[in-house]
CHARMM-style PDB file with segment names, atoms N, HN, CA, C and O in Angstrom:
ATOM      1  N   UNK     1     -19.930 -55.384  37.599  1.00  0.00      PROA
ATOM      2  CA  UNK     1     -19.247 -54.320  36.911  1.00  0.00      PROA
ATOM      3  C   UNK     1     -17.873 -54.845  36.521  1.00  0.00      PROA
ATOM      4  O   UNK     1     -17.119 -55.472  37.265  1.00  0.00      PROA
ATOM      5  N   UNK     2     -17.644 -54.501  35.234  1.00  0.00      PROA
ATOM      6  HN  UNK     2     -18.256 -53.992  34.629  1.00  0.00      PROA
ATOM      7  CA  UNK     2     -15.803 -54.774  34.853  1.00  0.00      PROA
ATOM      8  C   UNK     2     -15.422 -53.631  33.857  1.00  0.00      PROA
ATOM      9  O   UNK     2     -16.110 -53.086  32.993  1.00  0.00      PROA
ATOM     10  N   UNK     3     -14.113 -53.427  34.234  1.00  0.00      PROA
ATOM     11  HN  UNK     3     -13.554 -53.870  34.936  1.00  0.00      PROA
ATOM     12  CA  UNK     3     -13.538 -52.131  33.939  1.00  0.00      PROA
ATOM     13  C   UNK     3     -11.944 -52.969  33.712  1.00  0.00      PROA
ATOM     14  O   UNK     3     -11.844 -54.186  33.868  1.00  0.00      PROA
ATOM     15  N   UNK     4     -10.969 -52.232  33.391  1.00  0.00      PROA
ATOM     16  HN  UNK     4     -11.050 -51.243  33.264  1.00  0.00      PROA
ATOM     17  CA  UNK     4      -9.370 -52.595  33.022  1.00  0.00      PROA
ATOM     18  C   UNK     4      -8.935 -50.955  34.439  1.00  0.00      PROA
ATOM     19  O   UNK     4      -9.411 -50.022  35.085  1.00  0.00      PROA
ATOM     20  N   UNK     5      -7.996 -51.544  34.174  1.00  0.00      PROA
ATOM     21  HN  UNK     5      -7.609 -52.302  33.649  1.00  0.00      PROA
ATOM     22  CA  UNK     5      -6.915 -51.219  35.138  1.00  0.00      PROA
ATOM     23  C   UNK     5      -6.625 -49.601  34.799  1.00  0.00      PROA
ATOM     24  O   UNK     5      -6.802 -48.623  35.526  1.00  0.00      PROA
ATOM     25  N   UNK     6      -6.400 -49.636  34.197  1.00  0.00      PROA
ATOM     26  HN  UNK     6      -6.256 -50.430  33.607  1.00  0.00      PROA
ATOM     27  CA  UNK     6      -6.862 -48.004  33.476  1.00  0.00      PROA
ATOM     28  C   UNK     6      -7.504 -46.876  33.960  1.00  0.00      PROA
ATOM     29  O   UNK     6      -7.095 -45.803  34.404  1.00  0.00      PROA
ATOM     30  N   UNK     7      -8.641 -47.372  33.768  1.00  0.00      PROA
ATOM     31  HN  UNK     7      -8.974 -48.243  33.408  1.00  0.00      PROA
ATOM     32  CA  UNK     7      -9.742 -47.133  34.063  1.00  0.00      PROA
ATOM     33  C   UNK     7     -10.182 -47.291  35.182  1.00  0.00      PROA
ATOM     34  O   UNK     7     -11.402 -47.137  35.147  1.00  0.00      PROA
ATOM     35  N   UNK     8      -9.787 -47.544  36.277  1.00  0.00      PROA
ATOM     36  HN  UNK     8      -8.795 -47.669  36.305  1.00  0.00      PROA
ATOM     37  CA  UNK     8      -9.702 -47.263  37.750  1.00  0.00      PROA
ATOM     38  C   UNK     8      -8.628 -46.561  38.148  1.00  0.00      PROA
ATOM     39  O   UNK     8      -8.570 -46.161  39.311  1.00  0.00      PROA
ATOM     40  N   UNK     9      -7.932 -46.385  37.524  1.00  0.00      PROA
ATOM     41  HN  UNK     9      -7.979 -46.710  36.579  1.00  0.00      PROA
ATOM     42  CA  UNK     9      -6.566 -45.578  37.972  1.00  0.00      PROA
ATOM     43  C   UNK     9      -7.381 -44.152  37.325  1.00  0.00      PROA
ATOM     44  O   UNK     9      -7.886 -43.354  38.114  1.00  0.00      PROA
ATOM     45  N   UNK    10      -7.444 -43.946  35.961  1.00  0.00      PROA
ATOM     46  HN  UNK    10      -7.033 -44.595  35.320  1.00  0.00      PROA
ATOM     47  CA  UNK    10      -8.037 -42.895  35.861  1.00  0.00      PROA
ATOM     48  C   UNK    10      -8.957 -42.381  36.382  1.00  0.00      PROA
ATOM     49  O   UNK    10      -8.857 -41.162  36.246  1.00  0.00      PROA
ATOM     50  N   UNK    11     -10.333 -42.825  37.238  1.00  0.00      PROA
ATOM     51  HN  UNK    11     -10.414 -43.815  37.349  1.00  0.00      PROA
ATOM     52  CA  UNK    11     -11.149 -42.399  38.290  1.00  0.00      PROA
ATOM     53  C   UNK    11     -10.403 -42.222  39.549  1.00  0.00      PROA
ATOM     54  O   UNK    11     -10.641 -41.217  40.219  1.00  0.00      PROA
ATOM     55  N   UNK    12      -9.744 -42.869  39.852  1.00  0.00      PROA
ATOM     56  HN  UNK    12      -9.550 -43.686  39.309  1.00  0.00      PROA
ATOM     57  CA  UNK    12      -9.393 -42.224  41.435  1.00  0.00      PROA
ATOM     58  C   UNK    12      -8.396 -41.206  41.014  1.00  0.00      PROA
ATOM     59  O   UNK    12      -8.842 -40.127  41.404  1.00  0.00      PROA
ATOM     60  N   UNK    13      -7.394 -41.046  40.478  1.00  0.00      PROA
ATOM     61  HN  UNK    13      -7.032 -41.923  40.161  1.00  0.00      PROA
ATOM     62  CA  UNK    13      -7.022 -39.546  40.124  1.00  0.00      PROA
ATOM     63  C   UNK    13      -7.467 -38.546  39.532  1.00  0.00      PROA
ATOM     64  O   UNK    13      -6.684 -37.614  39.348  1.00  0.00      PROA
ATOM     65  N   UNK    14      -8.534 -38.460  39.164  1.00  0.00      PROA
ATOM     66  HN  UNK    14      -9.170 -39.217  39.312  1.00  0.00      PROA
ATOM     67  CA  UNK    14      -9.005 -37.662  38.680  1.00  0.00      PROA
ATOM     68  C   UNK    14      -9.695 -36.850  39.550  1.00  0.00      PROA
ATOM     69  O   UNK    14     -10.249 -37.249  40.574  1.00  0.00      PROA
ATOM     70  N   UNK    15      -9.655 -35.218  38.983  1.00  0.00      PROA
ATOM     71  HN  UNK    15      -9.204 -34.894  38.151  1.00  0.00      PROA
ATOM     72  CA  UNK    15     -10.393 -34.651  39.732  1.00  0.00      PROA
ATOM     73  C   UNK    15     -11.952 -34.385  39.591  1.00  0.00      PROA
ATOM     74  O   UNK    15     -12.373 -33.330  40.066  1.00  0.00      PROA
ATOM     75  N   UNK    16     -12.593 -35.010  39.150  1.00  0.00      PROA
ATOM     76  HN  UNK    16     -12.250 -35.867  38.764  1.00  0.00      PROA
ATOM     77  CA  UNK    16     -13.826 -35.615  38.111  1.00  0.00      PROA
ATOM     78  C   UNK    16     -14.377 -36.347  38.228  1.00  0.00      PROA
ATOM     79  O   UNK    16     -15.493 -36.232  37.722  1.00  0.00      PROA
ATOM     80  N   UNK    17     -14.047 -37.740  39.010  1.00  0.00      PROA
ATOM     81  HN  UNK    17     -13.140 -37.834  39.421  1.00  0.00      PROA
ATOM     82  CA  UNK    17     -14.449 -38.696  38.761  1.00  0.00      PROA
ATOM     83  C   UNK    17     -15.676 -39.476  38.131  1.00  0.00      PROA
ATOM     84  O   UNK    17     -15.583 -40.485  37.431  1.00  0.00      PROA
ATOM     85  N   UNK    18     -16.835 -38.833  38.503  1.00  0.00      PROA
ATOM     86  HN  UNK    18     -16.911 -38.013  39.072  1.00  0.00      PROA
ATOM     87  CA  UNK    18     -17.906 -39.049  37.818  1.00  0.00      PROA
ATOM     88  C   UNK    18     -17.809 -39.416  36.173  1.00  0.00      PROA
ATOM     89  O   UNK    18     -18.088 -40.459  35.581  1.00  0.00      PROA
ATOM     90  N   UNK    19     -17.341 -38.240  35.728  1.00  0.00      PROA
ATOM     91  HN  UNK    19     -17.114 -37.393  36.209  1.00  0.00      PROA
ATOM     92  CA  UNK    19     -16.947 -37.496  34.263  1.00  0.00      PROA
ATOM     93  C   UNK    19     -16.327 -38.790  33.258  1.00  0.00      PROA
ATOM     94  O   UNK    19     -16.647 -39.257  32.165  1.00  0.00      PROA
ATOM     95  N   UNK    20     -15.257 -39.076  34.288  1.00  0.00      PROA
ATOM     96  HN  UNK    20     -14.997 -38.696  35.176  1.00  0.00      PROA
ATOM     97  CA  UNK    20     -13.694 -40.150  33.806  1.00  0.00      PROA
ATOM     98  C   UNK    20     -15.417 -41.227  33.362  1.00  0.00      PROA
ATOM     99  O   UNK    20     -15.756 -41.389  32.190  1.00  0.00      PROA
ATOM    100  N   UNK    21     -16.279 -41.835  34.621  1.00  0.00      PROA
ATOM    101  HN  UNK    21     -16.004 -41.703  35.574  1.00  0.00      PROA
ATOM    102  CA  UNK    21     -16.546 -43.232  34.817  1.00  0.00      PROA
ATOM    103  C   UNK    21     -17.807 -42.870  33.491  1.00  0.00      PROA
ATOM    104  O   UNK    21     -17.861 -43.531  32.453  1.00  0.00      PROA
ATOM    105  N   UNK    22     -18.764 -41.678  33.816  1.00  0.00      PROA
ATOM    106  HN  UNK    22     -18.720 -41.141  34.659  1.00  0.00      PROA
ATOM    107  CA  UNK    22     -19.458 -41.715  32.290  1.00  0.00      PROA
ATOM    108  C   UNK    22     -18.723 -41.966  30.568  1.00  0.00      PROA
ATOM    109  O   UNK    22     -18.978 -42.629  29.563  1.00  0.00      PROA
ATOM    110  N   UNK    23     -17.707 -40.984  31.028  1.00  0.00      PROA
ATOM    111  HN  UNK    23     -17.499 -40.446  31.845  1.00  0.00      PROA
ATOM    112  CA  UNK    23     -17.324 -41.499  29.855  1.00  0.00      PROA
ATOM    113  C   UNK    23     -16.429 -42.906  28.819  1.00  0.00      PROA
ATOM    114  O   UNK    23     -16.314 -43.203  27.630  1.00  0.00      PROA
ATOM    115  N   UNK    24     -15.865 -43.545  30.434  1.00  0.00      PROA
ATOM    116  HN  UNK    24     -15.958 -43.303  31.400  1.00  0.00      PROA
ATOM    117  CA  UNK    24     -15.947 -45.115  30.287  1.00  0.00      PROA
ATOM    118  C   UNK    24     -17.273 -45.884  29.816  1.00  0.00      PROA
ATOM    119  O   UNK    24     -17.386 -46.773  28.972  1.00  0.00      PROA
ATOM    120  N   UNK    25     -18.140 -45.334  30.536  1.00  0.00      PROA
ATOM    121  HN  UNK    25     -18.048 -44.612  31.221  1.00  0.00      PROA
ATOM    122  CA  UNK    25     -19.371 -46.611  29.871  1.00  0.00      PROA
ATOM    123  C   UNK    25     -19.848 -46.275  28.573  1.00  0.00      PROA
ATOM    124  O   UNK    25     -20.306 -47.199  27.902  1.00  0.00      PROA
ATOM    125  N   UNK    26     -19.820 -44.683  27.902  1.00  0.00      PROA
ATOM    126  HN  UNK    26     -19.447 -43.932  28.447  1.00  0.00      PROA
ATOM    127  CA  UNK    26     -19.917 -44.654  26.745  1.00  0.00      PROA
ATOM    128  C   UNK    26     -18.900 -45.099  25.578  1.00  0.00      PROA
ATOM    129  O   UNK    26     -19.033 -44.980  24.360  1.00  0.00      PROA
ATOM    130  N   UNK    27     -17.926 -45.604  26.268  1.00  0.00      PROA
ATOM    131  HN  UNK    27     -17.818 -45.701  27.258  1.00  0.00      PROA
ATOM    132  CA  UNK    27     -16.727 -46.078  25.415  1.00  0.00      PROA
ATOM    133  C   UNK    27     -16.546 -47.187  25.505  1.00  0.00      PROA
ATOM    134  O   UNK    27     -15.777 -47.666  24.671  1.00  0.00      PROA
ATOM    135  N   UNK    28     -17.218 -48.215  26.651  1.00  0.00      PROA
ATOM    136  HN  UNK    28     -17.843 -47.826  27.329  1.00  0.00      PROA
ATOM    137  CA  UNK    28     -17.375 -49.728  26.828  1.00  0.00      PROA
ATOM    138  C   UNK    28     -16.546 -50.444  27.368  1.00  0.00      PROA
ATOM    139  O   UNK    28     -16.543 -51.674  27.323  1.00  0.00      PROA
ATOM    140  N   UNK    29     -15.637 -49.639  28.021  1.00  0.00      PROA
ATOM    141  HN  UNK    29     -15.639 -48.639  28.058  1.00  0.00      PROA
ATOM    142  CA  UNK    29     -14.397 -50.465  28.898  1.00  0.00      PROA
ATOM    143  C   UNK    29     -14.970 -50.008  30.323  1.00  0.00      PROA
ATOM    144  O   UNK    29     -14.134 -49.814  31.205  1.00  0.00      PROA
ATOM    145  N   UNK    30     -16.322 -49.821  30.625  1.00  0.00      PROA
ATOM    146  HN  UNK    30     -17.001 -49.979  29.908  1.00  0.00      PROA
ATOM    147  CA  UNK    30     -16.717 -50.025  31.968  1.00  0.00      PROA
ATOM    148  C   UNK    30     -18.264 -50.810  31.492  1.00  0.00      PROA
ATOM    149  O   UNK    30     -18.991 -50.164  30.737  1.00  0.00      PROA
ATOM    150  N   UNK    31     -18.741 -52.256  31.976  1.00  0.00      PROA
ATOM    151  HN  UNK    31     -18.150 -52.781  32.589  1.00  0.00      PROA
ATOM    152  CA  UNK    31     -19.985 -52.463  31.974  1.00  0.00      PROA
ATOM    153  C   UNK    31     -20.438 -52.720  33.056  1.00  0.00      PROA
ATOM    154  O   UNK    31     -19.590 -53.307  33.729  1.00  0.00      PROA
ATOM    155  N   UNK    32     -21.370 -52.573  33.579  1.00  0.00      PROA
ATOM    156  HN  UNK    32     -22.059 -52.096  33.033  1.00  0.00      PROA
ATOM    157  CA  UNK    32     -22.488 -53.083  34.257  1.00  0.00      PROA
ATOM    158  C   UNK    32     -23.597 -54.038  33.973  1.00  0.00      PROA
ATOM    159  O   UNK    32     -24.489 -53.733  33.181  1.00  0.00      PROA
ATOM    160  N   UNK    33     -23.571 -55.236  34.621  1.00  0.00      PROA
ATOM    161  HN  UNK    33     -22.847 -55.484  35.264  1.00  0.00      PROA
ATOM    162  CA  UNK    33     -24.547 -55.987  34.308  1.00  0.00      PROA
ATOM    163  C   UNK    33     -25.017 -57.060  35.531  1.00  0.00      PROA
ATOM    164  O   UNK    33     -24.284 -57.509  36.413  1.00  0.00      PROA
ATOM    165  N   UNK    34     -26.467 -57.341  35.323  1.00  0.00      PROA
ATOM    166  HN  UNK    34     -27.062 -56.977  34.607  1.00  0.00      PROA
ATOM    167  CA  UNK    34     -27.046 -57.693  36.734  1.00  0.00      PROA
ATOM    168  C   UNK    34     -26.761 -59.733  36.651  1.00  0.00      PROA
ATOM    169  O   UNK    34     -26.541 -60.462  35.683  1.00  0.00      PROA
ATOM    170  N   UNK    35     -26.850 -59.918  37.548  1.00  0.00      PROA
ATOM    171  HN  UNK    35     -27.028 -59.326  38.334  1.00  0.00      PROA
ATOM    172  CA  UNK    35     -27.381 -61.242  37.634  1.00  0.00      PROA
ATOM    173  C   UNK    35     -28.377 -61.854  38.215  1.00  0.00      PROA
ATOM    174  O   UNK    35     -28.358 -63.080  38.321  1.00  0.00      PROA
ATOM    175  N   UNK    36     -29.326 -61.165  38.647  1.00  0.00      PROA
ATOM    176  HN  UNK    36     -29.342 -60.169  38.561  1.00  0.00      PROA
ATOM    177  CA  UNK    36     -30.866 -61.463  39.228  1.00  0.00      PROA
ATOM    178  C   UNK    36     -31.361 -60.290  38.074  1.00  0.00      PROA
ATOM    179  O   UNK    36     -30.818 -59.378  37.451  1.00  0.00      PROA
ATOM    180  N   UNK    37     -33.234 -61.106  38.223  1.00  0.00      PROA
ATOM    181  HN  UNK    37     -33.675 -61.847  38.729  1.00  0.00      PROA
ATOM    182  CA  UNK    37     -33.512 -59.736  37.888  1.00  0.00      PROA
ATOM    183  C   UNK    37     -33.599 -58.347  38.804  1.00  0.00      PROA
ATOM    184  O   UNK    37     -33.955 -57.301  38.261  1.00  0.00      PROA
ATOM    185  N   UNK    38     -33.456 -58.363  39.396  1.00  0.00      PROA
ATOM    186  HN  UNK    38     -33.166 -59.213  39.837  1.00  0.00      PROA
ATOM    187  CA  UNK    38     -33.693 -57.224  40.685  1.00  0.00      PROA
ATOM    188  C   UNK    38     -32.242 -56.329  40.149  1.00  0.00      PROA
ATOM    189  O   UNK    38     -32.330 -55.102  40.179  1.00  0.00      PROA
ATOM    190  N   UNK    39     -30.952 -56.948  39.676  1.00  0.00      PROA
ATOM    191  HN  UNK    39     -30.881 -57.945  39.652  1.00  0.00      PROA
ATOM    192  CA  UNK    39     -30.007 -56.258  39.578  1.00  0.00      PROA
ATOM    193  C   UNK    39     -29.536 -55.711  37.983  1.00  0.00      PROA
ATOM    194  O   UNK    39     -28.734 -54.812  37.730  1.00  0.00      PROA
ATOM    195  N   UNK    40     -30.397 -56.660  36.904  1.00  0.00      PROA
ATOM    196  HN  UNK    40     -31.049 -57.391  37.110  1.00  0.00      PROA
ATOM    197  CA  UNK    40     -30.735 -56.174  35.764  1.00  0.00      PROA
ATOM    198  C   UNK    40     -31.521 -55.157  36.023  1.00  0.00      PROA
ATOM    199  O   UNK    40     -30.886 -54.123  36.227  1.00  0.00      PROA
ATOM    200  N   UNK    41     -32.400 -55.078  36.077  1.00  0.00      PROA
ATOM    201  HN  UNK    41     -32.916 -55.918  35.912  1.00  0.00      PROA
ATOM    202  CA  UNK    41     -33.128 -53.446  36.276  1.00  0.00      PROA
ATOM    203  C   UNK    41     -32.453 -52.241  37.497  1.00  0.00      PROA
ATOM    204  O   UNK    41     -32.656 -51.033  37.614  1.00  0.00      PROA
ATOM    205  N   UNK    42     -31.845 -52.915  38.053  1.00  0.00      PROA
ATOM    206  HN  UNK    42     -31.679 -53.897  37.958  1.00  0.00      PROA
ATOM    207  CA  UNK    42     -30.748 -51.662  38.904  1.00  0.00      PROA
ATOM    208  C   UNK    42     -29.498 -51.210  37.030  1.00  0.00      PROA
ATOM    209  O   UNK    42     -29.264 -50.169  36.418  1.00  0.00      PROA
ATOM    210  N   UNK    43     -29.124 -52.522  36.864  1.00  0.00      PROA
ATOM    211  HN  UNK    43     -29.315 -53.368  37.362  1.00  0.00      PROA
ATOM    212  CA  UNK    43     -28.278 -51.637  35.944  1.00  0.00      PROA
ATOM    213  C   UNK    43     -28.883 -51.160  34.973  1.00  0.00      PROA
ATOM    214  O   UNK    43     -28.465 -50.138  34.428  1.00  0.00      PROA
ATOM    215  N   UNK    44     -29.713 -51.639  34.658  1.00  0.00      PROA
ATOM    216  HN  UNK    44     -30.052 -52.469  35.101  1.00  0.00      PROA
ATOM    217  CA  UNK    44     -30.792 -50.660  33.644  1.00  0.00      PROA
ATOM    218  C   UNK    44     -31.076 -49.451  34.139  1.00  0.00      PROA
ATOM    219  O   UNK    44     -30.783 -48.471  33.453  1.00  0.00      PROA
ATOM    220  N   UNK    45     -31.546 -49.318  35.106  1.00  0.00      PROA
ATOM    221  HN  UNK    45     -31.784 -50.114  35.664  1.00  0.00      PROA
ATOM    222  CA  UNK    45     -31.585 -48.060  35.272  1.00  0.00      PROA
ATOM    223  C   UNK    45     -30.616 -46.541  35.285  1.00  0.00      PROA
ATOM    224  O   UNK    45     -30.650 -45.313  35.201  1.00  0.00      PROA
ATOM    225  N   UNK    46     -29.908 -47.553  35.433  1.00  0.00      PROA
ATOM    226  HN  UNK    46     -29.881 -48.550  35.501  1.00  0.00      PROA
ATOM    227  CA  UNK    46     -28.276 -46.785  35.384  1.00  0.00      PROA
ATOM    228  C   UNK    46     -28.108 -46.242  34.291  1.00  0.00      PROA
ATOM    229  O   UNK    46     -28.020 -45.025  34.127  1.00  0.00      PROA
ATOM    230  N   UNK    47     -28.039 -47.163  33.354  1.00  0.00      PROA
ATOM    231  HN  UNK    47     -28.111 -48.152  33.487  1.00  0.00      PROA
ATOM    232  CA  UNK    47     -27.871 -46.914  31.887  1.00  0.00      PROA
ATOM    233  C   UNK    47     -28.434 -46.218  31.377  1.00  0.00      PROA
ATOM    234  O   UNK    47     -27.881 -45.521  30.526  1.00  0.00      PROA
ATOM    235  N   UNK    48     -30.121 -46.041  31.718  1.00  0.00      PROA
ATOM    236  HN  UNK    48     -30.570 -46.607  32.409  1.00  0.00      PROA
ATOM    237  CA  UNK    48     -30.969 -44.975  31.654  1.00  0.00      PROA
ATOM    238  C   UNK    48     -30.737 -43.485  32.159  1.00  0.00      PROA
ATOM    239  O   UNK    48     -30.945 -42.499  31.452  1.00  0.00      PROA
ATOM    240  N   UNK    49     -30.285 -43.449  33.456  1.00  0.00      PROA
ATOM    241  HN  UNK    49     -30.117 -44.251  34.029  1.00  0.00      PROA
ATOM    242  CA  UNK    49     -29.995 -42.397  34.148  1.00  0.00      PROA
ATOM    243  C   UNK    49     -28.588 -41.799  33.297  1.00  0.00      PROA
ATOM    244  O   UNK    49     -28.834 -40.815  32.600  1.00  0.00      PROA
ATOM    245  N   UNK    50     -27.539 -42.153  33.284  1.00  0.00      PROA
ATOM    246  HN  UNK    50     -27.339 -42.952  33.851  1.00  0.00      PROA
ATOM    247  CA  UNK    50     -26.398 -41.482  32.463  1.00  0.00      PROA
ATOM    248  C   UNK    50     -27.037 -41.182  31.073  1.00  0.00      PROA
ATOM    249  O   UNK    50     -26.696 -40.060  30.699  1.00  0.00      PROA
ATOM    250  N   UNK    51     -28.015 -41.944  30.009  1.00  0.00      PROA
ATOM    251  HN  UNK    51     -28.292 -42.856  30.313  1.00  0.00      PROA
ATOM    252  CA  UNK    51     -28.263 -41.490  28.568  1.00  0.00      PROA
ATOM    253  C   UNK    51     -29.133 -40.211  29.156  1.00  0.00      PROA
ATOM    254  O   UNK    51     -28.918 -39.148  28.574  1.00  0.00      PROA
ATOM    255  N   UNK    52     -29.891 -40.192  30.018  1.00  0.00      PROA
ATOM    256  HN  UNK    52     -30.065 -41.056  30.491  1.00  0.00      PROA
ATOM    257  CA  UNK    52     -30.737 -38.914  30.207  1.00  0.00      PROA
ATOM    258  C   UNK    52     -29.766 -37.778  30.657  1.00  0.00      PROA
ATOM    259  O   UNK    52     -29.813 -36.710  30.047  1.00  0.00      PROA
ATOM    260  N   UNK    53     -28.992 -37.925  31.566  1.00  0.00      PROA
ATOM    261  HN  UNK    53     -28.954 -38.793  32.062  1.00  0.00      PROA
ATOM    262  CA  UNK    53     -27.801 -37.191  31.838  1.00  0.00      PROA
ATOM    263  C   UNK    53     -27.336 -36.582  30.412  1.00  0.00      PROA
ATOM    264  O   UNK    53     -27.480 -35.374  30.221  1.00  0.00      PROA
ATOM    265  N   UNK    54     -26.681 -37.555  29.234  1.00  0.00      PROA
ATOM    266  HN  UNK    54     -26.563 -38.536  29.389  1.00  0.00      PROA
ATOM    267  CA  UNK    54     -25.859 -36.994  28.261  1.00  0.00      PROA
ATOM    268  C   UNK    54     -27.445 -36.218  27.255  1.00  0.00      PROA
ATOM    269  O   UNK    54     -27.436 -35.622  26.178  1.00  0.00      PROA
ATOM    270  N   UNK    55     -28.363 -36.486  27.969  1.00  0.00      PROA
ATOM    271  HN  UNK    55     -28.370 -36.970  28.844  1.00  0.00      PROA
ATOM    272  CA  UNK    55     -29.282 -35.681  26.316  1.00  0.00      PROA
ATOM    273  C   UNK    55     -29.484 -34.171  27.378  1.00  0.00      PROA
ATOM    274  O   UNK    55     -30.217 -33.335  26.851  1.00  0.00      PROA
ATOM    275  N   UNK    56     -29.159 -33.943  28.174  1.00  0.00      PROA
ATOM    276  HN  UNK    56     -28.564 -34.623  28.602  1.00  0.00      PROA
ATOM    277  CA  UNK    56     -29.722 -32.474  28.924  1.00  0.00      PROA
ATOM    278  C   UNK    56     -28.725 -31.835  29.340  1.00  0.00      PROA
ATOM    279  O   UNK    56     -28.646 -30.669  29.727  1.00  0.00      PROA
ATOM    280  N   UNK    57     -27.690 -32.908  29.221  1.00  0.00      PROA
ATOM    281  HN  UNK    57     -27.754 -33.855  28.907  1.00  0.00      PROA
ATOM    282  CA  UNK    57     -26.019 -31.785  29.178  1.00  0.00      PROA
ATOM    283  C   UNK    57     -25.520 -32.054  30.677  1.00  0.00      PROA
ATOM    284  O   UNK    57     -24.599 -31.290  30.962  1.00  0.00      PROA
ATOM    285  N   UNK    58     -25.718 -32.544  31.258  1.00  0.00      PROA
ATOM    286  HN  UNK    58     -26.466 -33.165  31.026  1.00  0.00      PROA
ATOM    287  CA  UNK    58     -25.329 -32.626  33.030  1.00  0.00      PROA
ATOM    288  C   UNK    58     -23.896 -33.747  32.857  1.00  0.00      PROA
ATOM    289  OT1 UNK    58     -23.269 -34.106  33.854  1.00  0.00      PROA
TER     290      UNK     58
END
């Protein structure tokens, strides 16, 4: 995972946090990415899980 400085400051103050970190990865200053495959498909899944999140409104 890499993120800027920002963007960890804005998750831990926030009262949200979740909220702050989705809407970092839709904006691309938070990625996730594996280096086995075992951890490519963990972050895949991730990526999956938040787009299903943003299509049902949660």
């Amino acid at each position: 995972m890499t993120t800027d400085n920002a963007t960890v400051e804005g998750i831990m103050a926030s009262d949200k946090p979740f909220d702050v970190f989705r809407a970092a990865m839709r904006e691309g200053t938070v990625t996730v990415e594996g280096n086995t495959l075992l951890g490519t498909l963990r972050s895949g899944m991730v990526g999956l899980g938040l787009r299903v999140m943003d299509l049902i409104g949660l």
